[in-house]
N, C-alpha and C positions, 0 to 999 in steps of 0.2 A: 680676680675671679670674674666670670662674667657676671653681665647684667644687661637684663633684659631693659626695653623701652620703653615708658607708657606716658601717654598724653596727658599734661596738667594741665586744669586751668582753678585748681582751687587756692593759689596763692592771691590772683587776680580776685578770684569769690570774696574771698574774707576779706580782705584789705587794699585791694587796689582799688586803684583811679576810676572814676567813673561808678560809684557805687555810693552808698548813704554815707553820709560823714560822720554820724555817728558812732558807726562801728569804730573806729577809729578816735572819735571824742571822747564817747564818757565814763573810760577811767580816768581822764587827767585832771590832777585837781586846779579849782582855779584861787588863783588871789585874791587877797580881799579888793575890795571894792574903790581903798581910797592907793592903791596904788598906781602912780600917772599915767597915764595912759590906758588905766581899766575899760572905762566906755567905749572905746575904740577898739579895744579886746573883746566885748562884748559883744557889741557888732560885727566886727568878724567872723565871730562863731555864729551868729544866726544867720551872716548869710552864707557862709560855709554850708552850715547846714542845709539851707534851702537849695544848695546850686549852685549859688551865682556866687562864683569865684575869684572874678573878677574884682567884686566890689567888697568882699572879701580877702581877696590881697588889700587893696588899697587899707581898708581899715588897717588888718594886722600892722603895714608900714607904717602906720601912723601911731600906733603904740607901740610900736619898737623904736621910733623917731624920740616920741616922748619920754621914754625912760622904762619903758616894761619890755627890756631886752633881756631875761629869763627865758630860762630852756624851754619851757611851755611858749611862747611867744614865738621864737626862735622855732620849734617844731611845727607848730600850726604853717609857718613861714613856706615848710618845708612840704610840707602838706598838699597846699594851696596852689604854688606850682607844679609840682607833680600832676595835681588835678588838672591845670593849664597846660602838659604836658613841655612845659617848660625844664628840663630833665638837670642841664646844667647848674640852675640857679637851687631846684631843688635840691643837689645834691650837697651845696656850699652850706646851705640850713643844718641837713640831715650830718655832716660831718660837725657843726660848731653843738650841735645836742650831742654827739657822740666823746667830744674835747670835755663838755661838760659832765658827761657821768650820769645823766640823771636818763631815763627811756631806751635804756641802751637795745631793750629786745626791740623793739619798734622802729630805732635810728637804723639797727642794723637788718632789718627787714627789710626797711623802704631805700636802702644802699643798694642794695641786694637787687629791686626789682627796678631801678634806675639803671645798671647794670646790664639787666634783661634784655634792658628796652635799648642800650645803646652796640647790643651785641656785643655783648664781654661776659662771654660765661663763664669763664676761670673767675671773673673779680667777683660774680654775681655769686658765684660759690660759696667763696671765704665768707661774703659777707651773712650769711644764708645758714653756715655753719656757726659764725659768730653770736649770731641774734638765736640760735638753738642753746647755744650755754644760759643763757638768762631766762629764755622763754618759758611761758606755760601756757593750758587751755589752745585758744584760737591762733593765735600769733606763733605759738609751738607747729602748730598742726599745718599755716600756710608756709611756716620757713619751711618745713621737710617736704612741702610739696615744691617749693621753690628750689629747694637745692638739689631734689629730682629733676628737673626743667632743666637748671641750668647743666646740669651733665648730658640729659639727651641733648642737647644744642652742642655737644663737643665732642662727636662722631669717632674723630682721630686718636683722642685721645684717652677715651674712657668708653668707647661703643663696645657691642656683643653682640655674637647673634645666636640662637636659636639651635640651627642646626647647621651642619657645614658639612661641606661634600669635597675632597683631594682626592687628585691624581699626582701623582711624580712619579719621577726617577731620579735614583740613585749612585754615582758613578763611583764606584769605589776601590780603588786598587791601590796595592800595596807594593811597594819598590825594596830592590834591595840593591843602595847604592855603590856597593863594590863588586858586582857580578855585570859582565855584558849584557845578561839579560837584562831587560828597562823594569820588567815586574814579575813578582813572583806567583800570584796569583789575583785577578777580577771579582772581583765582589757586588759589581752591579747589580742592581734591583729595581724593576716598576715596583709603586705600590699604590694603594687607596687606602683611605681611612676616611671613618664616618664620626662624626660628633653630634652628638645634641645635648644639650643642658637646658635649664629650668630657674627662676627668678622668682622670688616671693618675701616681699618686705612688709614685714609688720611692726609696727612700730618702730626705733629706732635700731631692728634688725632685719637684716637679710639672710635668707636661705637659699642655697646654690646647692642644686642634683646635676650632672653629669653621667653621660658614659660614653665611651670613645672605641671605637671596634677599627682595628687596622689590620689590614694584609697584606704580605709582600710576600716577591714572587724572583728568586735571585734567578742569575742565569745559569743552568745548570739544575740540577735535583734541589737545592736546597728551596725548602720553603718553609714560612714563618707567621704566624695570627698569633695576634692577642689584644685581649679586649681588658675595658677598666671601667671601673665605676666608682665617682666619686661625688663627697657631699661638703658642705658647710656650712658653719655659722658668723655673719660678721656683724658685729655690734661694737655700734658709734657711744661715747661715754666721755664726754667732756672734752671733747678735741681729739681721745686717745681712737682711733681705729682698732678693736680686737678682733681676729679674723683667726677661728678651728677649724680644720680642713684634715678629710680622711681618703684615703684613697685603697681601692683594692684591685688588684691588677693582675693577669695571667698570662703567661707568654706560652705560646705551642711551637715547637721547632722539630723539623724533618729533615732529617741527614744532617750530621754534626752538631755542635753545642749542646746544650742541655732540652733535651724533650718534653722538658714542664720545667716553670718557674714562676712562684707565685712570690706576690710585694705587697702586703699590706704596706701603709704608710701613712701617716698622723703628722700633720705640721700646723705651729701657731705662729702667728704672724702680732705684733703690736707695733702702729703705725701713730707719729702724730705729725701737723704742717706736711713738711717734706722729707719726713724720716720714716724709716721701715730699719724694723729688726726682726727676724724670723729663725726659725728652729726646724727642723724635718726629721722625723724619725723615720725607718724603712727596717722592716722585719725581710729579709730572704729568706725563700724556702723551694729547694730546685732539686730536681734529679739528673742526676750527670748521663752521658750516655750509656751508661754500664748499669743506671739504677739505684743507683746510687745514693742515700738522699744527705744532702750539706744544707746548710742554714747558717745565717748572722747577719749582722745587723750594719747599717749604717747612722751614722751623725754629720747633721748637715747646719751650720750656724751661719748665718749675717746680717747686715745691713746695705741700705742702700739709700740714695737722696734722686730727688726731683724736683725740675725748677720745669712750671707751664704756665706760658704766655699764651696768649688770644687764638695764633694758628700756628704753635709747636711746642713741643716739650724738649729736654735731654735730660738724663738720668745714667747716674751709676754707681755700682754696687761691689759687694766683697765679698767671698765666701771662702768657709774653712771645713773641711770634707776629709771623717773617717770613715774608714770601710773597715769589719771585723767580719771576716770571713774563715771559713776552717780551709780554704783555699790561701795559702800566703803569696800567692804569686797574683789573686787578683781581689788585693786589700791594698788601694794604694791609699796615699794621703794626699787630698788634693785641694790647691789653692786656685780662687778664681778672680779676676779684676773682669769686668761686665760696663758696658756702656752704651748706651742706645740714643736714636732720634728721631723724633717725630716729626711728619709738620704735612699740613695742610696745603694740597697742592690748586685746588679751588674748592667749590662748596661740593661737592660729589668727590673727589680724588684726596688719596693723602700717598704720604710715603713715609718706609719707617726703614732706618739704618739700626746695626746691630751690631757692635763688636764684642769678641770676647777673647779671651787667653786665660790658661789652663797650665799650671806646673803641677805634676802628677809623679809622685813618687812611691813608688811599692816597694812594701815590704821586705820581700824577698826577692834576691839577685840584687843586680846591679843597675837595674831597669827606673830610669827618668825619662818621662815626657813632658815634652813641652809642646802643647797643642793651641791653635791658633783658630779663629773661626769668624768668619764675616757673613752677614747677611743683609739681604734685601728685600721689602716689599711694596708693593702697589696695590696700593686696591681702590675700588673704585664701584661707584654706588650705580645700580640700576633702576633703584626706583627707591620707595619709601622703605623697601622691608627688604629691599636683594643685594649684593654687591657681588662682585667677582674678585679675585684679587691673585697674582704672582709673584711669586718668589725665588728668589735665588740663594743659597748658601754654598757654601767654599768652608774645608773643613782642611788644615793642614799639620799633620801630627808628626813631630821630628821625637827621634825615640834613639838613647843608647844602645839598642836593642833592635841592629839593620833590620828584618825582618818587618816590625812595627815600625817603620817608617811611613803612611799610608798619605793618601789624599781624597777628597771626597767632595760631589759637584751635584750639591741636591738641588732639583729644578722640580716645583710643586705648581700646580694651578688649580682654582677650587675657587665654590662658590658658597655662599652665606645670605641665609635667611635668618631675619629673626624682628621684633615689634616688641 
């Protein structure tokens, strides 16, 4: 779903480098006194606290030398560099408290904003989400500002915008390949479509508004609008992702097909790591040319995985698709295999590949299709809040059914605002 952008710097506020070191100190308890290397601990925390960092490493080192190599020892370690902005050696600290179990919201905070700092916003992510399972109060409050950060830093692979503006065209024509003629009839179409949607996280939810207004203009008399409005809710809960999504949609069609056609539609989605499972329900409700009025329903079920690195992702999915319509000839049942690429082609440009295949078999008759569909995009940033971007899809449907044999060559280009 989309998701808007917005500037953090309250990760940094509460607990980063360069800020009082107490925020950071004084829940941790200390040892007693006659453990080796206490005095040396002691010292370092004061002058941690004052600043001087420097001479505060040295102490810690020297109670860690001495025998007070405990997870408090070992974190302060962790700490201290970080402050040095020494990032590597912080992060060997911050992983041996993590081996040890004890800090774990904090280890997995200051992982997280190591991360940040070294331009890994996928790693900065996980760790951001990890240190939210334990978290509470302030350290709650800067991971979710953190693992906001580190998604607006990954443009390609989790960006949105605002509102978006297309233009295309359509090339769509249908063959019938035992007749000399090449096609039976062109189905080509310009069209536009307009989108804007809306972001608002509160607390460990997000709320997503939508609406999408498209028109197309075939060659010939036909013509076609319909517009949609959709909303959601997605809430983060222990690693799971739950995401409810409704959608209400209207189709307007002149000369042939159905002259109205409305789709409510409801789908839940639950997500954890790199796994999605989702469900779509779609009520129809249409008047045929005659007036018809027909209604039923669709069922939509799957999953899907993603694996994302620093500048690309790949991901793929499955799906199993009834149609129950009081039409038997377009109630098919349809299987889908899906797989995608992302990747970052510099700090402004990305490119996303798309495959899919479609075994589609209806009810009535004798009618299977097997439809096949690739796609391409580019896009590419204009500034801080605009991007441009083109596209290319290839649509090829082989069908028992000569007639439905078709192919289709949609070329889109559009632009995207959003913050």
């Amino acid at each position: 779903m989309p998701r808007l952008l917005y500037p953090c710097a309250l990760a940094l506020t509460l607990l980063g480098p360069g800020l009082p070191a107490t925020v950071a100190a004084t829940d941790l308890p200390t040892d007693s006194a006659t453990q080796p290397g206490e005095a040396d601990f002691v010292a370092g925390l004061q002058s941690y606290r004052a600043g001087q960092y420097n001479a505060a490493l040295d102490a810690f080192n020297r109670a860690f030398s001495a025998g007070r190599s405990d997870a408090e020892t070992t974190y302060y370690l962790g700490l201290t560099h970080l402050q040095l902005r020494q990032f590597d050696e912080a992060r060997g600290y911050f992983e041996l408290v993590v081996a040890s179990g004890q800090n774990l919201d904090k280890a997995h905070f200051y992982l997280g904003q190591i991360a940040l700092e070294q331009d890994k916003p996928a790693e900065a992510a996980e760790w951001f989400r990890r240190s939210l399972e334990t978290a509470t109060g302030g350290v709650a409050q800067a991971a979710r500002a953190g693992l906001q950060q580190a998604e607006q830093r990954r443009p390609s692979l989790s960006g949105s915008r605002f509102a978006e503006f297309n233009l295309g065209y359509d090339s769509d024509v249908v063959f019938l390949p035992d007749s000399a003629i090449p096609f039976v009839f062109d189905q080509s179409a310009a069209f536009v479509n307009v989108y804007a949607g809306g972001f608002e996280a509160i607390g460990n939810s997000d709320y997503v508004f939508d609406i999408v207004l498209n028109a197309t203009e075939y060659d010939g008399l036909s013509q076609g609008q319909n517009v949609g409005f959709g909303g959601g809710l997605s809430h983060e809960y222990q690693r799971w992702n739950w995401d409810f999504g409704w959608r209400l949609g209207s189709n307007f069609t002149f000369f042939g097909g159905e002259p109205y056609q409305g789709s409510p539609q409801l789908s839940l989605k639950a997500g954890r790591n790199d796994w999605t499972l989702f469900y779509d329900y779609n009520y129809y409700a249409a008047l045929d040319s005659l007036f018809d009025f027909l209604d039923g329903s669709r069922h939509r079920a799957g999953f899907s995985r993603t694996y994302e690195a620093e500048t690309w992702a790949i991901g793929a999915g499955y799906a199993y698709e009834i149609n129950d319509l009081e039409s038997p000839e377009a109630s098919p049942r349809r299987i889908s295999f899906t797989t995608g690429f992302n990747m970052v082609l510099d700090s402004n440009s990305t490119l996303s590949l798309n495959l899919g295949y479609q075994d589609i078999d209806y009810e009535a008759g004798p009618r299977v299709d097997e439809r096949l569909q690739a796609s391409l995009e580019v896009e590419r940033r204009l500034g801080s809040n605009l991007d441009i971007h083109a596209a290319f899809t290839r649509v090829d449907n082989n069908s028992t059914v000569n007639s439905q044999d078709y192919e289709r060559n949609i070329v889109t280009l559009g632009l995207g605002w959003g913050f």
